[in-house]
C-alpha positions in Angstrom: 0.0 0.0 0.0 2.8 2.7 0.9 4.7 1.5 -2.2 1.5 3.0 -4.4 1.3 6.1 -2.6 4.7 6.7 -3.1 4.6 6.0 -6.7 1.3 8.3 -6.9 2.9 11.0 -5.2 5.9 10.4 -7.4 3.5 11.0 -10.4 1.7 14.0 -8.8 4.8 15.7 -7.9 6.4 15.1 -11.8 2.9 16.2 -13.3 2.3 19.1 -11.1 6.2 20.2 -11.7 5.6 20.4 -15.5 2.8 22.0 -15.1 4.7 25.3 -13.3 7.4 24.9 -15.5 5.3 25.1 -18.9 2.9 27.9 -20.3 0.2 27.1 -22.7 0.0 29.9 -25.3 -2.4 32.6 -24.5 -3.1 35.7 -26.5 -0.9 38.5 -25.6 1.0 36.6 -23.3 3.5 38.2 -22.0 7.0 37.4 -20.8 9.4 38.8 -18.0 13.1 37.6 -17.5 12.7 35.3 -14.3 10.6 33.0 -17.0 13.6 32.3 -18.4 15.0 29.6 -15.8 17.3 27.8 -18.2 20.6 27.4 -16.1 22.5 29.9 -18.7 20.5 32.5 -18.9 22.3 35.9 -17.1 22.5 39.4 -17.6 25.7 40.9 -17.0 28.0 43.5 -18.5 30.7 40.6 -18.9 28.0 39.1 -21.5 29.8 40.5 -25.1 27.3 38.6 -26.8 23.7 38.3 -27.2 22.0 34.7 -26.4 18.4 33.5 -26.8 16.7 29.9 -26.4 13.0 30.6 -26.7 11.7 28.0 -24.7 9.0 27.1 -27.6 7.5 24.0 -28.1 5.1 22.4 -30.8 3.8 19.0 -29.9 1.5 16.8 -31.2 0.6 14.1 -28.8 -2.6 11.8 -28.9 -3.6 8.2 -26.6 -6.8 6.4 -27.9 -8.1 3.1 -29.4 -7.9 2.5 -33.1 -11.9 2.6 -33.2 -11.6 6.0 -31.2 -8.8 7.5 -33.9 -11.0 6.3 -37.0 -14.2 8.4 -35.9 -12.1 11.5 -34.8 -11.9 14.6 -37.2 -11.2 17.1 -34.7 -7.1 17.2 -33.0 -7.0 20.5 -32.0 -6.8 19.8 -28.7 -3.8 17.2 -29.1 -1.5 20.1 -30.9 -0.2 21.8 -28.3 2.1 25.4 -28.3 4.1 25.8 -25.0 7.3 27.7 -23.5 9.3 25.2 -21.8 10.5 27.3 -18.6 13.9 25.5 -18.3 14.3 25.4 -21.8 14.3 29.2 -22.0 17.6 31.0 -21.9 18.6 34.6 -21.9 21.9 36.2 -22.0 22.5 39.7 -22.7 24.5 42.4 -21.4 21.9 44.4 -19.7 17.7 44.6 -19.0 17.3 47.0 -22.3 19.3 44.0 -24.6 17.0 41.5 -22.7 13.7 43.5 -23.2 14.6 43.0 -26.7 15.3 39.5 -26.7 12.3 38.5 -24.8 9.9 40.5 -27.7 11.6 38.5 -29.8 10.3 35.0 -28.1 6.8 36.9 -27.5 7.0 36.9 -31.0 8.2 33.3 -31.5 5.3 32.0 -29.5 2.7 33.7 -31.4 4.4 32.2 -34.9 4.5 28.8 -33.2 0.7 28.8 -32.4 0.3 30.2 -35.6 1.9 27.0 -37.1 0.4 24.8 -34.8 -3.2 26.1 -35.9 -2.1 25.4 -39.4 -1.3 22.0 -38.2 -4.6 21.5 -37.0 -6.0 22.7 -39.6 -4.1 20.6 -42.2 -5.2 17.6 -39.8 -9.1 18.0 -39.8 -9.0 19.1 -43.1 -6.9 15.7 -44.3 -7.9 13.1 -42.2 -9.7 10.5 -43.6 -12.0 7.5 -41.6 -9.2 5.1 -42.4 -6.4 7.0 -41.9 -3.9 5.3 -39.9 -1.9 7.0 -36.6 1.2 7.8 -38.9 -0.7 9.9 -41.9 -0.6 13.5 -39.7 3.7 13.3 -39.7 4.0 14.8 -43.0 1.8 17.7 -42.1 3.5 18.1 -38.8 7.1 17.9 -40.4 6.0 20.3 -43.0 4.5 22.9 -40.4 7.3 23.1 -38.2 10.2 23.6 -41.2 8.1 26.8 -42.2 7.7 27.9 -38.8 11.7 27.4 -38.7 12.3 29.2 -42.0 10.2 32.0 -40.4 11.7 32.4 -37.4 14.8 32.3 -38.6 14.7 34.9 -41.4 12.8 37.2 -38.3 15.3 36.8 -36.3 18.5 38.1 -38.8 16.7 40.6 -40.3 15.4 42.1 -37.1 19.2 41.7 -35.8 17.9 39.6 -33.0 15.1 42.4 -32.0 17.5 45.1 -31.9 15.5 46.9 -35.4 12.4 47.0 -33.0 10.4 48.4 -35.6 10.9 45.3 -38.0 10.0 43.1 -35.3 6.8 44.7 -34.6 5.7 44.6 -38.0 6.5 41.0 -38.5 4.3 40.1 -35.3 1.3 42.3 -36.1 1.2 40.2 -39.7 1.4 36.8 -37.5 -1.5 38.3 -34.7 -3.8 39.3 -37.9 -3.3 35.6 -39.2 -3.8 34.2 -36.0 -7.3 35.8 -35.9 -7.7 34.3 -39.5 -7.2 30.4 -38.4 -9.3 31.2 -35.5 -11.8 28.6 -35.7 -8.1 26.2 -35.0 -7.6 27.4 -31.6 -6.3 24.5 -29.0 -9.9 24.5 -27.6 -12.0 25.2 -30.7 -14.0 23.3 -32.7 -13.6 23.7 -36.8 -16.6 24.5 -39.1 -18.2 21.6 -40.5 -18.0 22.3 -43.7 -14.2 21.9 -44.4 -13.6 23.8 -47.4 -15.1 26.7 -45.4 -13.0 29.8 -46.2 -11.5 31.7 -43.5 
């Protein structure tokens, strides 16, 4: 008996720890520097160069019968955007450097729910009765090497948030299209119709 309450506290304690170290995206969420827990992250004059680990995470995960995955059309709530707190790392010479640096991740969360909408989207809008558990990998893989492409072409030409102006621009584009795949949020359900136009 002691042996199970152990092993349930063990698996309370691990469930309840991932919680607080994880944030589901939110709109406008916003982050401050003691988010970023990875064990590099610092801000110090000694710092000569600028470091950033967003912390972002798409995941697509999913547990049910073969009978239960033929008759479901609707994943959304198995795609999930997060920032990983102990993931997240932050080095920069001093709070204005890091200000930056964390727009740039707020921005980085936004286009990762952005691309995991258009995961679920590409999901409901693909899957077929007899699809089997591995036909959504293509859509997933696809998704997340935009996103990277994105992000990556953000972050140089913004200079790592520094041409502030940039950056805002590129994030009011990714909030209007956010608003566009609405009907994809984690917790909504799509239109019937699946060719409905957005």
């Amino acid at each position: 008996m002691s042996y199970r309450l152990v092993l349930l506290f063990l698996v309370l304690t691990t469930w309840l720890y991932s919680q607080e170290n994880r944030i589901d995206w939110a709109p406008g969420h916003t982050f401050n520097i003691e988010d970023f827990q990875g064990s590099k992250t610092a801000i110090s004059e000694d710092i000569d160069k600028v470091f950033v680990q967003s912390g972002v995470m798409l995941d697509f995960a999913f547990q049910m019968s073969n009978i239960e995955f033929m008759f479901t059309k609707n994943f959304n709530s198995k795609v999930s955007c997060t920032f990983q707190k102990d993931a997240a790392v932050i080095m920069a010479a001093d709070s204005l450097e890091a200000e930056r640096l964390i727009a740039l991740v707020e921005f980085d969360f936004d286009l990762s729910e952005l691309y995991a909408r258009e995961i679920r989207k590409e999901l409901f809008e693909n899957k077929k009765t007899f699809s089997d558990a591995t036909f959504f990998q293509p859509y997933f893989d696809k998704m997340v090497a935009e996103r990277n492409k994105i992000s990556s072409r953000v972050y140089l030409e913004t200079d790592f948030g520094n041409k502030a102006t940039e950056l805002n621009n590129e994030h009011e584009v990714v909030k209007s299209e956010l608003l566009a795949l609405s009907d994809f949020c984690k917790e909504c359900k799509p239109p019937k119709n699946r060719n409905k136009s957005n």
